[in-house]
C-alpha positions as CSV (number, residue, x, y, z in Angstrom):
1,X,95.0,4.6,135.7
2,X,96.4,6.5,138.5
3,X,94.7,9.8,138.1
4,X,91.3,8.3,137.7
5,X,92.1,6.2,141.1
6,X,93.2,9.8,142.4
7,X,90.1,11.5,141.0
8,X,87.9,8.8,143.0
9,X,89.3,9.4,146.2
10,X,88.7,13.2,146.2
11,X,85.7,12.8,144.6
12,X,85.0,10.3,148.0
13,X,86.8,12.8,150.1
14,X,84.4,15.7,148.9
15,X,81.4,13.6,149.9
16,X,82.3,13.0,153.1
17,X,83.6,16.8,153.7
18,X,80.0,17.7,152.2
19,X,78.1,15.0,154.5
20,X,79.7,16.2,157.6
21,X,79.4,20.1,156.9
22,X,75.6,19.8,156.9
23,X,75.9,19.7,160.8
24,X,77.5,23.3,160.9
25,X,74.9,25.1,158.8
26,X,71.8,26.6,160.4
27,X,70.5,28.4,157.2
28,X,68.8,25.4,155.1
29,X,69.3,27.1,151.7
30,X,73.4,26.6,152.3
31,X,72.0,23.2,153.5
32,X,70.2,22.4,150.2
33,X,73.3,23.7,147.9
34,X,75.5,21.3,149.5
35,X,72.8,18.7,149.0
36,X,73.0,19.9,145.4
37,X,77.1,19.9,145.4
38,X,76.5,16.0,147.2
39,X,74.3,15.0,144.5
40,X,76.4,16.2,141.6
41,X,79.5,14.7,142.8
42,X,77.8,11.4,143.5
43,X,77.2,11.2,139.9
44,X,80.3,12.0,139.0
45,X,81.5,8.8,141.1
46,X,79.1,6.7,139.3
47,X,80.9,7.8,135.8
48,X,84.1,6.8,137.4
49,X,82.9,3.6,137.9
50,X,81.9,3.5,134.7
51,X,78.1,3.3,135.7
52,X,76.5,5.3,133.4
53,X,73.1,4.3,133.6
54,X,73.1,5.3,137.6
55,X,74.8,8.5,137.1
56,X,72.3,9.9,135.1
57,X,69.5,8.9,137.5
58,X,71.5,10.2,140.2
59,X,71.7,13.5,138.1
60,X,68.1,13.6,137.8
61,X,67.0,12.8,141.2
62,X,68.9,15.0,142.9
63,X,68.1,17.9,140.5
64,X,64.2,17.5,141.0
65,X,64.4,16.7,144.7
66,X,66.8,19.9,145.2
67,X,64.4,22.2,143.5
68,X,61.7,20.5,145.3
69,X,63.2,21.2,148.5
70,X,64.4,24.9,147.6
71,X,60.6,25.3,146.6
72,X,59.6,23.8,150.0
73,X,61.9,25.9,151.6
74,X,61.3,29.2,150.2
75,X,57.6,28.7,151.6
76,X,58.6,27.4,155.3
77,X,61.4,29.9,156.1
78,X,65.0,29.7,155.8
79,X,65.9,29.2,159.6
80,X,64.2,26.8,161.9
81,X,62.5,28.2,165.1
């Protein structure tokens, strides 16, 4: 019980960490792989919480809108001008 309590809170630490280093990245490949990183670790809080059912759509979701995006972003330009 206490490791999965201590699992949950650096899984919730990593979000955070993840949310915030957004703001420090100008390139918005690195920003999309963190997205990525987000998403998968946001599913893996839903299986802690024994939520099943919204993991996996969180899985999916983020999968398809991060290769979305990378597609989006590869055509627009890494940087902004």
């Amino acid at each position: 019980m206490v490791l999965s309590e201590f699992m949950i809170i650096v899984l919730l630490i990593f979000l955070v960490l993840a949310a915030f280093s957004i703001f420090f990245f100008e390139d918005l490949l690195y920003v999309l792989i963190i997205f990525g990183g987000y998403s998968t670790v946001m599913s893996l809080v839903w299986q802690q919480f024994n939520s099943p059912d919204l993991a996996i759509t969180e899985a999916a979701v983020g999968i398809g809108t991060t290769v979305l995006l990378i597609t989006v972003v590869t055509k627009v330009g890494r940087r902004p001008k």
